[in-house]
DSSP file (Angstrom, degrees, kcal/mol; ACC not computed):
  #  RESIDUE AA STRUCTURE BP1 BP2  ACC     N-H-->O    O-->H-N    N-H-->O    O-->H-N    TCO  KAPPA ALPHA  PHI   PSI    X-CA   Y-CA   Z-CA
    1    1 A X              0   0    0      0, 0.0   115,-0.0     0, 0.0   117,-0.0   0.000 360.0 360.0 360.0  -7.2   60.6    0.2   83.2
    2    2 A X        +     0   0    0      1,-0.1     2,-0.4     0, 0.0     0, 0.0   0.612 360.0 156.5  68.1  -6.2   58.0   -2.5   84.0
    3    3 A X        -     0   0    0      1,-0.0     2,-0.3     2,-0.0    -1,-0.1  -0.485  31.4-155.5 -58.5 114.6   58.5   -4.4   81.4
    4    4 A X        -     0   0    0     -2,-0.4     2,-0.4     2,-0.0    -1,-0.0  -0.849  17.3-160.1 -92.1 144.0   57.5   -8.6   81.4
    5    5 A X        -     0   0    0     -2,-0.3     2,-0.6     2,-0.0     6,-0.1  -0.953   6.3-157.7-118.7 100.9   59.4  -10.4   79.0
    6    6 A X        +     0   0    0     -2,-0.4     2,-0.4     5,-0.1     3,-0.0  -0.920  13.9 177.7-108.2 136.8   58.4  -14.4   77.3
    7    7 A X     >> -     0   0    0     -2,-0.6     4,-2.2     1,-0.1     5,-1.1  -0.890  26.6-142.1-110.9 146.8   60.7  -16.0   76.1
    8    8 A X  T  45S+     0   0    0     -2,-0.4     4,-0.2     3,-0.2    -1,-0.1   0.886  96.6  38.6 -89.2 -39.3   60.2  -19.3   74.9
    9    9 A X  T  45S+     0   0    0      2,-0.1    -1,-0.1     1,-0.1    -3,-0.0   0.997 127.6  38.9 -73.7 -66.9   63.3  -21.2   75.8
   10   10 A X  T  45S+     0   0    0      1,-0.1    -2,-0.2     3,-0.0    -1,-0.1   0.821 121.7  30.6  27.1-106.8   63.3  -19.5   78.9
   11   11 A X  T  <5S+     0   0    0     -4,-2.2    -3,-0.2     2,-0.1    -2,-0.1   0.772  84.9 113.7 -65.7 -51.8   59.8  -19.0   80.3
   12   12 A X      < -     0   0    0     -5,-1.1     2,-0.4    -4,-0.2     6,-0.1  -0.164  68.4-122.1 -43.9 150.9   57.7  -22.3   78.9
   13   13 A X    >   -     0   0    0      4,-0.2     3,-1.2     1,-0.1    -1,-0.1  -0.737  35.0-109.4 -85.7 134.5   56.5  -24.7   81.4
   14   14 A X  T 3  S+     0   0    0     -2,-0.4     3,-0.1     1,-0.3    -1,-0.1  -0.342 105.4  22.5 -74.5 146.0   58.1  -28.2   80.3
   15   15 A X  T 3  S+     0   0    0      1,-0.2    -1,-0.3    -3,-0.0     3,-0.1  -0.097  96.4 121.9  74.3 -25.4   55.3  -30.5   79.0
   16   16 A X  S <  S-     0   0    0     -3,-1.2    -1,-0.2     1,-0.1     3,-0.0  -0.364  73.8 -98.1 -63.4 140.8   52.9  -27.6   78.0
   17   17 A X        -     0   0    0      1,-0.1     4,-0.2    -3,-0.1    -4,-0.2  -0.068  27.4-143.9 -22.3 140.3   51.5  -27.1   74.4
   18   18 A X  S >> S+     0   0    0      2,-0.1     3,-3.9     3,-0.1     4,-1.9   0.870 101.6  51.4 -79.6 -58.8   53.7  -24.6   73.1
   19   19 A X  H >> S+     0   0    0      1,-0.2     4,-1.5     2,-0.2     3,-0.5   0.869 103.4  57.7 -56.9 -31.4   50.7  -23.0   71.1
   20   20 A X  H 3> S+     0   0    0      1,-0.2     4,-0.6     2,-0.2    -1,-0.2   0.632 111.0  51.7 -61.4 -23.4   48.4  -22.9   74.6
   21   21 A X  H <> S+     0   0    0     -3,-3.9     4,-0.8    -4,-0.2    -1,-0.2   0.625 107.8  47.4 -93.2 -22.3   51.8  -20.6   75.8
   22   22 A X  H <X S+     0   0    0     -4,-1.9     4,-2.8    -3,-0.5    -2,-0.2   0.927 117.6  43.0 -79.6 -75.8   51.9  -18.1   72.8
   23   23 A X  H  X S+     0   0    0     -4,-1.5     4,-2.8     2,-0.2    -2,-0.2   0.630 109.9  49.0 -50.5 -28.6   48.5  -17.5   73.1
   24   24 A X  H  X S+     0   0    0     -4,-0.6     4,-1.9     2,-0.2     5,-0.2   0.981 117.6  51.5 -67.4 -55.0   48.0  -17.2   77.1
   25   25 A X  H >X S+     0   0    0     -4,-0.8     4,-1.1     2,-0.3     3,-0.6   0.908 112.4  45.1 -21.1 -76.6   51.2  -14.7   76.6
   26   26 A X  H >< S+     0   0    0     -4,-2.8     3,-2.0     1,-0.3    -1,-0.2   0.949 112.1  47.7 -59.5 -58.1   49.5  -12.9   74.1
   27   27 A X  H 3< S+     0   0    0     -4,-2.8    -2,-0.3     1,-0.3    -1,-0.3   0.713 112.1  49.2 -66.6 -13.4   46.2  -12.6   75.6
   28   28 A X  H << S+     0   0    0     -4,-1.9     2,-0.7    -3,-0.6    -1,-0.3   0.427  97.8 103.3 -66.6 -11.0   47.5  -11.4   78.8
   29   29 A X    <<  -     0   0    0     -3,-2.0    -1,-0.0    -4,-1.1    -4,-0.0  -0.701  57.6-160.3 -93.1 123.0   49.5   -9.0   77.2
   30   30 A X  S    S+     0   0    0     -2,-0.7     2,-0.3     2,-0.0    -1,-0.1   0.866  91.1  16.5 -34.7 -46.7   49.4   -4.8   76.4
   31   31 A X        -     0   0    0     35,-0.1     2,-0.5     2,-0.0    35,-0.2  -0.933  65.8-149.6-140.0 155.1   51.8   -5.3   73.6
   32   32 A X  B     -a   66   0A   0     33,-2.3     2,-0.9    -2,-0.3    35,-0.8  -0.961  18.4-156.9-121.3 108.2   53.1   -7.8   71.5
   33   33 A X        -     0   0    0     -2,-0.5     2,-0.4    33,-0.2    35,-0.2  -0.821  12.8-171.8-112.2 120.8   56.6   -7.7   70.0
   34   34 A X        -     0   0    0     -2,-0.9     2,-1.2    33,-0.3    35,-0.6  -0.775   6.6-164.2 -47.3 102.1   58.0   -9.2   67.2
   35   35 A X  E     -b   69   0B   0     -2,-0.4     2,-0.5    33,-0.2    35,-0.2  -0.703  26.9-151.6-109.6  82.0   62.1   -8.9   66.6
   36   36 A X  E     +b   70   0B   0     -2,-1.2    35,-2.0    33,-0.9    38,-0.3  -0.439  29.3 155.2 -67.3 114.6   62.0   -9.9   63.2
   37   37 A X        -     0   0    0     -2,-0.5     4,-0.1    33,-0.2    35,-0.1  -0.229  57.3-104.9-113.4-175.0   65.2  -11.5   62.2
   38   38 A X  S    S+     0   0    0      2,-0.1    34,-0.1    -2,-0.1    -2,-0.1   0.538 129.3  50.9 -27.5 -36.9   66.7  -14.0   59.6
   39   39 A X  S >  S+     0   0    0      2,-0.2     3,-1.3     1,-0.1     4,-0.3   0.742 109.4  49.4 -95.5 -41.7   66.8  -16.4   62.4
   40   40 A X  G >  S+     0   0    0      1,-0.3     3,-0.7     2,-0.2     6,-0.1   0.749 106.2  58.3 -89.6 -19.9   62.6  -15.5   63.3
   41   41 A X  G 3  S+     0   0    0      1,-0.2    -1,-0.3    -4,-0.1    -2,-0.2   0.773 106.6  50.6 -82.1  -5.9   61.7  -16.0   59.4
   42   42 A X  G <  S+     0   0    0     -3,-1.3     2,-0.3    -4,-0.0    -1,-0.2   0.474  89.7  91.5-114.2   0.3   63.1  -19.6   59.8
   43   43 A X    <>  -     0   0    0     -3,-0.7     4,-0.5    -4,-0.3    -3,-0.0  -0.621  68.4-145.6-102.4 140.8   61.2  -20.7   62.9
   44   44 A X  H  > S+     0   0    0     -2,-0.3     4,-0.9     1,-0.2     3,-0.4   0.847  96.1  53.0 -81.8 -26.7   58.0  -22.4   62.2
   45   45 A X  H  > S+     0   0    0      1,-0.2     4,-1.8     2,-0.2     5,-0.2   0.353  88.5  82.6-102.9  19.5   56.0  -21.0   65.2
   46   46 A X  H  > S+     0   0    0      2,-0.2     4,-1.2    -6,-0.1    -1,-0.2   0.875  98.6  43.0 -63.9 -42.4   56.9  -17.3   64.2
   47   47 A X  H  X S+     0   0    0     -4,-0.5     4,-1.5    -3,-0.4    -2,-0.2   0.983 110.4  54.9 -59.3 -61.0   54.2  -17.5   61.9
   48   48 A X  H  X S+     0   0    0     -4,-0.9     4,-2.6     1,-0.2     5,-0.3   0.822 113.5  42.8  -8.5 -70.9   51.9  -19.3   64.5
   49   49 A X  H  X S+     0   0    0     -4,-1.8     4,-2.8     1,-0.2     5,-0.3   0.903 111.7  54.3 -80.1 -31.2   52.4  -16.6   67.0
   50   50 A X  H  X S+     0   0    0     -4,-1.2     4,-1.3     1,-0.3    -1,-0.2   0.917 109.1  47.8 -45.5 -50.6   52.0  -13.6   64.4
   51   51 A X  H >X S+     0   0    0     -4,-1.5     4,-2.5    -3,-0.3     3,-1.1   0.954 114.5  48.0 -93.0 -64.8   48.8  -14.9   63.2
   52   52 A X  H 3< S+     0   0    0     -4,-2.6     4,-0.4     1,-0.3    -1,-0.3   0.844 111.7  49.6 -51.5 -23.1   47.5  -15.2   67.1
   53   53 A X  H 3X S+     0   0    0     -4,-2.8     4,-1.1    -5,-0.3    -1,-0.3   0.795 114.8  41.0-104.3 -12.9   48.6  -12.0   68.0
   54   54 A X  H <X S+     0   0    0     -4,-1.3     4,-1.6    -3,-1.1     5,-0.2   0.762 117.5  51.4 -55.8 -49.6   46.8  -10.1   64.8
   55   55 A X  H  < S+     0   0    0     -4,-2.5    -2,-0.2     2,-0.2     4,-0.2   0.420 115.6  41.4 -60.9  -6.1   43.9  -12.4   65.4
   56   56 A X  H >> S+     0   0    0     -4,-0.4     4,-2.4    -5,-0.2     3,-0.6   0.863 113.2  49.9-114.9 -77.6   44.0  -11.2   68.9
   57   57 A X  H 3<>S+     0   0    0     -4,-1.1     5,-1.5     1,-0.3    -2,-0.2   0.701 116.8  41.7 -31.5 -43.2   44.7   -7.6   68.2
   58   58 A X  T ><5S+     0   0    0     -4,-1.6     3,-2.6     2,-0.2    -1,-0.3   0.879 110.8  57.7 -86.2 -30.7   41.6   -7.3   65.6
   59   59 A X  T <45S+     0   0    0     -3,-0.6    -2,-0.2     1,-0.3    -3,-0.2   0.982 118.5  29.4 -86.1 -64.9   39.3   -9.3   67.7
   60   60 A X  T 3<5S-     0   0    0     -4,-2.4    -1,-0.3    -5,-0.1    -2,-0.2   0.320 110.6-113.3 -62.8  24.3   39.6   -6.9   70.7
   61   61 A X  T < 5S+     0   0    0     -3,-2.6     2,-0.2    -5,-0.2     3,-0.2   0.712  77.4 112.5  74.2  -2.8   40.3   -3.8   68.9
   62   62 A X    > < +     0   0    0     -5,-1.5     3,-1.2     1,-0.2     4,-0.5  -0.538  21.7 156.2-124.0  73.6   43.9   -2.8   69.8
   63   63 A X  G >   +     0   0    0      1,-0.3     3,-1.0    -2,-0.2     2,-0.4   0.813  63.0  75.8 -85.9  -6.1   45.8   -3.0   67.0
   64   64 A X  G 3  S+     0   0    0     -3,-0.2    -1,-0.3     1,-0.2    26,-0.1  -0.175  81.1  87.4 -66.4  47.0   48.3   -0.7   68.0
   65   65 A X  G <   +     0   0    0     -3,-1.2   -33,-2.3    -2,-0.4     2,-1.8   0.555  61.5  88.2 -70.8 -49.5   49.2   -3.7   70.0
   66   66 A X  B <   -a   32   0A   0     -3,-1.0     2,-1.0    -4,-0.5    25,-0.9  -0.321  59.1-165.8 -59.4  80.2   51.3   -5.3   67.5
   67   67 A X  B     -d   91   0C   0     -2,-1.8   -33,-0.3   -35,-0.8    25,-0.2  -0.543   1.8-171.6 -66.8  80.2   55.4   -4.1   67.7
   68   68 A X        -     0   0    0     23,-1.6    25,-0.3    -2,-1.0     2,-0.2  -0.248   2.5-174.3 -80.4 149.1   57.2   -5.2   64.7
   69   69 A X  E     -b   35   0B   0    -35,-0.6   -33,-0.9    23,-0.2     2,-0.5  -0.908  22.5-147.8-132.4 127.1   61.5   -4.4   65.5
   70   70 A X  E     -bc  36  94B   0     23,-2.1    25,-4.6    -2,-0.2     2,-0.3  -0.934  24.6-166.2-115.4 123.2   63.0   -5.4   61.7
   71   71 A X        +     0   0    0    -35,-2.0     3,-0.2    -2,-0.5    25,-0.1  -0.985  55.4  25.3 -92.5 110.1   66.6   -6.8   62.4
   72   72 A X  S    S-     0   0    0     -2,-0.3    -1,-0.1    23,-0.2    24,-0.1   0.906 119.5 -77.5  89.8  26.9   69.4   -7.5   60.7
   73   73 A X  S    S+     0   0    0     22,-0.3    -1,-0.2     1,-0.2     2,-0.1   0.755  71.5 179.3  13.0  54.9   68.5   -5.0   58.0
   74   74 A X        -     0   0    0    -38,-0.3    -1,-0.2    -3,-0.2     2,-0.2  -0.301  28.2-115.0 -66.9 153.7   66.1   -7.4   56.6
   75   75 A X        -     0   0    0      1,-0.1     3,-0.3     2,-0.1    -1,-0.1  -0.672  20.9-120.6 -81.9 144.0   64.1   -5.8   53.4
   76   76 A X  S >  S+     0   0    0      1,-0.2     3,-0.8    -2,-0.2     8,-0.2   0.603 110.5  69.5 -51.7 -23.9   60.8   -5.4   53.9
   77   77 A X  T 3  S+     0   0    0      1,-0.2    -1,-0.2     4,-0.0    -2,-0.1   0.395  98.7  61.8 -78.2  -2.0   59.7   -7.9   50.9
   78   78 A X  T 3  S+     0   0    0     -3,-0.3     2,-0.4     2,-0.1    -1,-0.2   0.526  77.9 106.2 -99.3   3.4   61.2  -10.5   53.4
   79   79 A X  S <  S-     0   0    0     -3,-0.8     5,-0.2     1,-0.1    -9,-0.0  -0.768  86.7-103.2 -97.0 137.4   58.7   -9.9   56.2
   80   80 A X    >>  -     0   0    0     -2,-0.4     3,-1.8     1,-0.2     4,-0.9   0.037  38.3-111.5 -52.3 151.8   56.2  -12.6   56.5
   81   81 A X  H 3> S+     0   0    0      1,-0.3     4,-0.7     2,-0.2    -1,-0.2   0.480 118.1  58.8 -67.0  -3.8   52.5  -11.5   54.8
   82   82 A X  H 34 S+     0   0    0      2,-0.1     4,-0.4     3,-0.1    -1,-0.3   0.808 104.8  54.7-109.4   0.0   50.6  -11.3   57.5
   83   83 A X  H X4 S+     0   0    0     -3,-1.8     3,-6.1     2,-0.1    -2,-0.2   0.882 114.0  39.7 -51.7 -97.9   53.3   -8.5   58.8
   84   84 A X  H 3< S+     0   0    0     -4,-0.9     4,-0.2     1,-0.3     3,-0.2   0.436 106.1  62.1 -58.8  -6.5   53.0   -6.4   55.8
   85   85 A X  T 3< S+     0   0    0     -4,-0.7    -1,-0.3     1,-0.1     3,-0.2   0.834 114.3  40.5 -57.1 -37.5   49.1   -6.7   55.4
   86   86 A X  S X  S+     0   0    0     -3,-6.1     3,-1.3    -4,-0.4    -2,-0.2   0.205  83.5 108.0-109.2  42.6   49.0   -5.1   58.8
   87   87 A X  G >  S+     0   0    0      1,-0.3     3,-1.5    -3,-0.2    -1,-0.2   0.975  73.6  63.8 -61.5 -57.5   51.8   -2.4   58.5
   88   88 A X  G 3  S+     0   0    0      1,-0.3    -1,-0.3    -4,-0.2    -2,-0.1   0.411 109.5  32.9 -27.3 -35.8   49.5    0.1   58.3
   89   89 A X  G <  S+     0   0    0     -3,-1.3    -1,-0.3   -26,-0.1     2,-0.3  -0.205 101.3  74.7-149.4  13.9   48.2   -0.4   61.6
   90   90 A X  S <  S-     0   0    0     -3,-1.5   -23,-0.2   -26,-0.1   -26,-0.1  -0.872  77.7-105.2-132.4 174.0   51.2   -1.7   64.1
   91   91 A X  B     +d   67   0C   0    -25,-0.9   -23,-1.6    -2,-0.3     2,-0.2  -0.227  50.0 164.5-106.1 144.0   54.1    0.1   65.7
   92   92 A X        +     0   0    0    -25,-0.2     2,-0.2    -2,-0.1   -23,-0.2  -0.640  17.4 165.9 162.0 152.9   57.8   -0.6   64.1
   93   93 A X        -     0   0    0    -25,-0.3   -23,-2.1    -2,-0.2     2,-0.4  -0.696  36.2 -99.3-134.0 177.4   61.0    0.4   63.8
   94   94 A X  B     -c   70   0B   0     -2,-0.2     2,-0.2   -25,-0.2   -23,-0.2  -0.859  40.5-110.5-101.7 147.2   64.5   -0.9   62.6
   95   95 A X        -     0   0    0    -25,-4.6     2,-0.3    -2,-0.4   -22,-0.3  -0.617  38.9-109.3 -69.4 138.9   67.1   -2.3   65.1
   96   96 A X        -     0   0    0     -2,-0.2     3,-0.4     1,-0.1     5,-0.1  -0.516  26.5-129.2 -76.3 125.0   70.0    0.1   65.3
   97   97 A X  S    S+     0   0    0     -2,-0.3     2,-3.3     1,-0.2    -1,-0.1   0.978  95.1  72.2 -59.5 -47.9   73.3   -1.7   63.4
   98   98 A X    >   +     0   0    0      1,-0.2     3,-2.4     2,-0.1    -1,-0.2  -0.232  64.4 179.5-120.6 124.4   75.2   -1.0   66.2
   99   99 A X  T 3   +     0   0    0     -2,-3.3    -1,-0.2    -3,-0.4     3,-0.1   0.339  64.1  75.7 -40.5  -1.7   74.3   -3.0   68.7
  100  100 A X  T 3  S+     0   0    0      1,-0.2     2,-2.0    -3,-0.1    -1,-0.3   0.656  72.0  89.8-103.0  -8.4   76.5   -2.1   71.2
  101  101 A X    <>  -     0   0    0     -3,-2.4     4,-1.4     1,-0.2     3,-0.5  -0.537  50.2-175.7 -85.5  86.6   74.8    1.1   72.1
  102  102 A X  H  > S+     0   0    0     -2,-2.0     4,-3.3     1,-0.2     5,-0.3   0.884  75.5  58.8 -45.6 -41.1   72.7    0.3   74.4
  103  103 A X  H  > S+     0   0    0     -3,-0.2     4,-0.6     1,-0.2    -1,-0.2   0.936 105.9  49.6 -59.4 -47.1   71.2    3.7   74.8
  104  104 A X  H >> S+     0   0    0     -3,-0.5     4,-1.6     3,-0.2     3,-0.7   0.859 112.6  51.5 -15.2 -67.6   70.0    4.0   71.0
  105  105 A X  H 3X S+     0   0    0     -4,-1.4     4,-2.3     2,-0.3     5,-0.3   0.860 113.5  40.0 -62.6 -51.1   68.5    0.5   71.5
  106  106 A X  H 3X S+     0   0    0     -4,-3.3     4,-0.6     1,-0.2    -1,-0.2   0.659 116.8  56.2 -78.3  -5.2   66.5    1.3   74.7
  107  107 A X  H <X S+     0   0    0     -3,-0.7     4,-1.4    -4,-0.6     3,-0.3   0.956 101.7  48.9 -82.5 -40.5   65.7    4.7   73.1
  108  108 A X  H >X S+     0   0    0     -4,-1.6     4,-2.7     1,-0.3     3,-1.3   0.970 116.3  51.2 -81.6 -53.3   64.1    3.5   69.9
  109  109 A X  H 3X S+     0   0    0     -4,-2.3     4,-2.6     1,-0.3    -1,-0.3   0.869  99.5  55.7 -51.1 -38.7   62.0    1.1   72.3
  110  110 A X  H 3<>S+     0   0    0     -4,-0.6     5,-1.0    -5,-0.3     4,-0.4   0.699 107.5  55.9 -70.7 -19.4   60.8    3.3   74.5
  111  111 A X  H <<5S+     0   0    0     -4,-1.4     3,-0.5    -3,-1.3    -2,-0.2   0.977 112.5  36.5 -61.6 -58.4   59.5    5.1   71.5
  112  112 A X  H  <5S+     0   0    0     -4,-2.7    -2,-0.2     1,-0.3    -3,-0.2   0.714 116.9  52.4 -95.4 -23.4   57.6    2.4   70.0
  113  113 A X  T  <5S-     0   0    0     -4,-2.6    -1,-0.3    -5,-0.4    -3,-0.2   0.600 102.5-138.4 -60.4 -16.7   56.5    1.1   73.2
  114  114 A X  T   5 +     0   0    0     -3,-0.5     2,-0.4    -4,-0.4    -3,-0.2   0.973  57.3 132.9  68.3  81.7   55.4    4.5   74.0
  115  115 A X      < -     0   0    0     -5,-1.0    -1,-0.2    -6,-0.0    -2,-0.1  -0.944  68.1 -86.8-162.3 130.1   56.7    4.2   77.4
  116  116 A X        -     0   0    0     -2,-0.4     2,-0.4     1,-0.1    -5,-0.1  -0.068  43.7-129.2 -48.1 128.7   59.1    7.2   79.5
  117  117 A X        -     0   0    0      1,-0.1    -1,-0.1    -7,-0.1   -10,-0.1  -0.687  14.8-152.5 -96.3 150.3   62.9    6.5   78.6
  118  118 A X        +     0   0    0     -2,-0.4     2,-1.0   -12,-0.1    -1,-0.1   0.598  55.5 121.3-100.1 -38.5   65.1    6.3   81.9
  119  119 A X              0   0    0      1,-0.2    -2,-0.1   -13,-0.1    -1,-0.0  -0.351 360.0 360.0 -57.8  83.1   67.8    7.4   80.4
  120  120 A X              0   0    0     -2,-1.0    -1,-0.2    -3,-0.0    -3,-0.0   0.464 360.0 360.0 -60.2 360.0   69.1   10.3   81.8
């Protein structure tokens, strides 16, 4: 599938800015996804990165950049405002409840990533 993945816990380099890592990530990157959770609305630099990767998106022109995945069958009145100002204009879907079908999961991404499913 090709796919590169940051994860923050993960991938950061120890001692680096955090914000200097969202944003090289974002600007090196096709697409930008979001897996908007209960757990992502409570993180302070969910907002942070939203707002770089909209600012990013408008300032070069690809805002079908953005990939919203809505988790945890959050309501839409709980996604942060600078989500639902730009609904209009990025890719998104809901996470399947159950999570143990993998195939679902990798279908519905390969949708909204626009990218060839594998799955035979």
């Amino acid at each position: 599938m090709n796919l590169k993945t940051w994860l923050k816990d993960k991938d950061s380099t120890p001692g680096s800015w955090e914000s200097e890592e969202i944003v090289n990530c974002i600007n090196m990157s096709r697409k930008v996804m979001f897996i908007v959770s209960e757990s992502f609305l409570d993180i302070g630099w969910s907002s942070f990165a939203v707002q770089m990767a909209i600012t990013h998106a408008f300032h070069n022109h690809r805002q079908g950049s953005i990939v919203v995945i809505i988790k945890d069958e959050l309501p839409l009145d709980k996604l942060p405002n600078e989500i639902k100002n730009i609904w209009w204009c990025i890719e998104h879907c809901r996470w399947p409840e159950d999570e143990t079908n993998d195939e679902i999961i990798l279908s519905k991404l390969c949708n909204v990533l626009k990218i060839s499913n594998i799955i035979e």
